[in-house]
N, C-alpha and C positions, 0 to 999 in steps of 0.2 A: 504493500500500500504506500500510495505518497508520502503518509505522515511519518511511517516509519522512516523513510530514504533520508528527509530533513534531518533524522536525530541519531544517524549513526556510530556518529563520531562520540555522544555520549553514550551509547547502548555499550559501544567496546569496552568503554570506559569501566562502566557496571562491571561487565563481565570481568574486567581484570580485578576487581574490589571484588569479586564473589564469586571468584575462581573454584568449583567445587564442581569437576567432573562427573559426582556419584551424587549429587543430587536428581531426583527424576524429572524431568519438565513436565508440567501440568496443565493441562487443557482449559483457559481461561475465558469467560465470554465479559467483556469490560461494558457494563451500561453506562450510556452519560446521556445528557441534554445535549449541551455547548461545547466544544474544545478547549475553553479558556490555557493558558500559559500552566496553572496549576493543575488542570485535568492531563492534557499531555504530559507532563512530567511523570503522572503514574501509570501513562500507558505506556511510553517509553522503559519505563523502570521497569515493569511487570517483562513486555517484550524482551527485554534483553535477556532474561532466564527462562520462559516459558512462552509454551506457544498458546497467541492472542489473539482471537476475533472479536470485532467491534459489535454492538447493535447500538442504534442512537435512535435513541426515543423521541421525538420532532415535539417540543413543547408546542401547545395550539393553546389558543384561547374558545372557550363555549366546551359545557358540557358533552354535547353531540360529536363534536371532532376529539375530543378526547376523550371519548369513549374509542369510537374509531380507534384511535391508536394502541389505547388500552385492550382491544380487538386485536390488532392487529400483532403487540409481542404476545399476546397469549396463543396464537397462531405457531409465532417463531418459536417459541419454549416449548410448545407438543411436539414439533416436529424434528428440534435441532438441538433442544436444551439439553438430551438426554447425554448427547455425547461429550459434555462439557463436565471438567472435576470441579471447578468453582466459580461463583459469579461473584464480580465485584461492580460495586454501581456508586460513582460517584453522586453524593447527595442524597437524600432520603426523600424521596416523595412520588408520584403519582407511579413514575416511572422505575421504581424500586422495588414496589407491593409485588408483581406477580412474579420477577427472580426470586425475591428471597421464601415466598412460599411455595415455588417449584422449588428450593433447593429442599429445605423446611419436608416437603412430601416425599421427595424422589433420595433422601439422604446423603443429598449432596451438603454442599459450605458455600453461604451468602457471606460476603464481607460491606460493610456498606461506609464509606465516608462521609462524617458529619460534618458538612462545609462552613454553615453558621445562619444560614437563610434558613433551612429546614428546624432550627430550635428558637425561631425569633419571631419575635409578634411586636410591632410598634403598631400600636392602632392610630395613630396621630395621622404617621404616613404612611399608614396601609403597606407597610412591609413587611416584611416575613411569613412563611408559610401557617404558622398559627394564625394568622389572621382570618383565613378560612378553617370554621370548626372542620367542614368538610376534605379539604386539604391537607389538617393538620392532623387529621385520624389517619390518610395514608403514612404519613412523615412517623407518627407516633409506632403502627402497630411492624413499620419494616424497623424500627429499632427495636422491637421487641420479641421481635422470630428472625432477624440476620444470629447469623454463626457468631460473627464478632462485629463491630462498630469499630470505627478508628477516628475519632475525632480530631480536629487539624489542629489544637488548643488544649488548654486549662480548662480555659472559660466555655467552649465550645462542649465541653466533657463534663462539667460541672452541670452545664444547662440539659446534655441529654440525660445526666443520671435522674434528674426528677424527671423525666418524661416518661423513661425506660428504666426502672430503678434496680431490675436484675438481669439486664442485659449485659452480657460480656463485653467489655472493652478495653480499646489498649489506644492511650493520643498518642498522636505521632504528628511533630509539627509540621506544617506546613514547609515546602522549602520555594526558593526567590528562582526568578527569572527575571530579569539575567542576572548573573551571577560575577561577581567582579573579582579576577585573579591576578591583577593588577601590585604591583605593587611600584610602581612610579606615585610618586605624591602631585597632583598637580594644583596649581594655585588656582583656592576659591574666591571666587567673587561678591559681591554683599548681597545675595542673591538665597532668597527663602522660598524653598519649592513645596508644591503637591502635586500630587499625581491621582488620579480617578477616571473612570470612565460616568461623567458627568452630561447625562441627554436630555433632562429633563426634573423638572420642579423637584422630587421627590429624592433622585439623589445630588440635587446641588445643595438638597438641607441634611440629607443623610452624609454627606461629605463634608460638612461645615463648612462650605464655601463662603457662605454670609458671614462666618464669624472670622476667615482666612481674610478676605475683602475688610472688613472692618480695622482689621491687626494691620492689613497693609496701608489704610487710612494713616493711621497713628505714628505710620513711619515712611514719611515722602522720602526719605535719602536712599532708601532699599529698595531692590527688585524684587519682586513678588510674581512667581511666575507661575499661573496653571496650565497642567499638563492633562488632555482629553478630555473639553470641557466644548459642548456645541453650542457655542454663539446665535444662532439663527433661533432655533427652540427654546434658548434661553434669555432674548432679550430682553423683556420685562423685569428681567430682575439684576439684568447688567446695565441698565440705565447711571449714569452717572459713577461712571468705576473711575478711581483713582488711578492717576496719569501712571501711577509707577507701578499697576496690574498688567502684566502682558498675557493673555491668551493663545495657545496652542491647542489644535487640534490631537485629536486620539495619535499616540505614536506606536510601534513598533515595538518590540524588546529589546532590537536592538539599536534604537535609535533614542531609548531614553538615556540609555550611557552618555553620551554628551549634555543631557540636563542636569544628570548627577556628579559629573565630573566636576562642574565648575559652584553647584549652590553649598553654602555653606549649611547652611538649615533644611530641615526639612519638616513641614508640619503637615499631621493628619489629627485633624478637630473633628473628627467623625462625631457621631451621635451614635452609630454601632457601628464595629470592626470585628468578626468574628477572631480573623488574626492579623492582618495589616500585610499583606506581599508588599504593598509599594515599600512601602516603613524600612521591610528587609532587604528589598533590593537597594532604597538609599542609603542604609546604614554597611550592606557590601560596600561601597565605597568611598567610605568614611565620611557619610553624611550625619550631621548631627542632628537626632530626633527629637521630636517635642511633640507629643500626643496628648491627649485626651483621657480621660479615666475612663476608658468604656472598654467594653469587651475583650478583647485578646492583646491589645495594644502595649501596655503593660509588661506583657509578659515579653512582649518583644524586644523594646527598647532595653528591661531592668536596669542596670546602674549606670547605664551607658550615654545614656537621654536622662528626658524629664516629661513628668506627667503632669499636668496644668486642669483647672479648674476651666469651664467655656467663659473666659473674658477676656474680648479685647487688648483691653488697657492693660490687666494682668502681664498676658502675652508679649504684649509690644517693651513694655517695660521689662519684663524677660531678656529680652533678644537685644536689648541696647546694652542694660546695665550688668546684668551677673556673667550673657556669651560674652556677648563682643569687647566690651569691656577690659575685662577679666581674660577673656581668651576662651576658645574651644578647647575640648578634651583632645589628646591625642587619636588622630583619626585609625592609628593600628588597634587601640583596644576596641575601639567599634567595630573594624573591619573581623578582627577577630571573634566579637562574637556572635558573627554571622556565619563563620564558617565554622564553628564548634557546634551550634546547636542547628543551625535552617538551610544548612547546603545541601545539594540535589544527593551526594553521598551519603549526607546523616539519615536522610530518608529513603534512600535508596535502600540501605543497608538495613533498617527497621522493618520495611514494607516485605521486601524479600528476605529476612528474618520470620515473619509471622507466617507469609506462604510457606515454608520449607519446612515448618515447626507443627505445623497444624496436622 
């Protein structure tokens, strides 16, 4: 398959890290929705020791077309499921329910990743999969009959045990794309980044865009640059943006390497994070964080960054008087603990641990 050819040079990689001739390879069926950066990573990881066929469940909107589809893998799992050793499905929800009860009947092994959407309800902004009772009973009962759950957090893990209170689990953090093995220092700029996939009202407020905007208010001498934010869908509330906001379109993985090269900060004001990728990929290269108290964020930055209260003024006085100030942390103990705990090896090595063990 295409997607495999892209990631070969990291599949070898794996292989050399988990070099083990006498392991058996095992017949995988991988479900997802969307491809995102962090679903690839564990089809890549999983492919590199065992052989892996895709099924992708096409999210639709209306009960009628998703039933359809719900139709349609219960189709694929009578006819093809059988020959598979285990099902893995990224995320827990509509698209989970009928692997992990075909595993569940035919005694097979579901494993299902807990992203952060499928244990989150903001009823404000109608986000997260509890927000439909009906949604959130499929999300509920695949955590409660998968083999095992791997939640990509603390927080993440902490939230499914009340869902799922004797289901088996094992976190395994999340890991960054792209990954910076850099080790050249280059000179940063007075440039304070985020990064989000930002299309619409609900997550320019689930991203703290308003409160990123307001910090950058507070401080005309800095650059304050958003990364994947769409201006045209968003205009009403980009009215009157402060000269020293610059806006960028959605980028690349590998084209955000040049934003993080050169800012020195990096803020994620989230209002949820189940674990923060951006956060980890700007702290690979020695970007210094400053987050939000919410969800997984925390856990990412710990001693390395700072966790802040949603204000402004708080913020902006942050970032003049105790960073800049005073100086930045050394950008090596950041960079390093990105690659001790959220590299594509620490997960690599975890994920293909619990297959081989099981």
């Amino acid at each position: 398959m295409e997607i495999y050819s892209l990631c070969n040079k990291f599949k070898q990689s794996i292989n050399t890290i988990m070099n083990d001739n006498t392991t058996e390879r095992k017949k995988i069926l991988f479900v997802y929705t969307g491809l995102s950066s962090f679903v690839k990573n564990d089809l890549d990881i999983l492919a590199s020791a065992h052989s892996v066929e895709t099924y992708h469940f096409k999210p639709v909107k209306g009960i009628l077309r998703n039933t359809l589809e719900i139709i349609r893998q219960f189709v694929y799992l009578l006819i093809w499921g059988w020959k598979f050793d285990y099902l893995y499905c990224w995320f827990a929800d509509y698209h989970s329910f009928l692997p992990v009860i075909f595993a569940k009947l035919s005694g097979k092994k579901a494993f299902v990743v807990i992203g952060g959407y499928d244990v989150c309800r903001i009823r404000k902004l109608n986000y997260g999969a509890f927000c439909s009772p009906f949604r959130g009973w499929f999300c509920a009962a695949s955590m409660r009959k998968a083999y095992l759950i791997l939640p990509v957090s603390g927080y993440v893990a902490r939230k499914a045990k009340v869902i799922a209170p004797l289901a088996q689990q094992k976190m395994i953090y999340n890991c960054v794309t792209p990954e910076s093995h850099e080790t050249t220092i280059y000179p940063k700029t007075n440039t304070v980044l985020t990064v989000g996939l930002i299309e619409n009202e609900r997550t320019f407020y689930l991203k703290g865009i308003d409160t990123f905007i307001e910090t950058a208010r507070l401080l005309p001498d800095f650059r304050f640059e958003i990364v994947g934010i769409n201006p045209p869908k968003l205009a009403h509330k980009l009215e009157n943006l402060p000269a020293n906001v610059t806006l960028f379109d959605k980028a690349l993985p590998e084209e955000l390497a040049s934003f993080y090269r050169k800012a020195k900060i990096y803020c994620q004001l989230s209002r949820s994070e189940s674990f923060g990728v951006s956060i980890a990929e700007a702290m690979s290269f020695g970007v210094y964080p400053i987050v939000t108290n919410e969800g997984g964020m925390p856990e990412v930055v710990g001693t390395v960054g700072v966790v802040v209260t949603r204000d402004p003024q708080l913020i902006a006085g942050l970032i003049t008087e105790r960073l800049l100030k005073e100086g930045l942390p050394d950008e090596t103990s950041i960079r390093r603990r990105v690659k001790d705990l959220f590299s594509k090896r620490q997960r690599a090595e975890s994920i293909l641990q619990v297959i081989d063990t099981v």
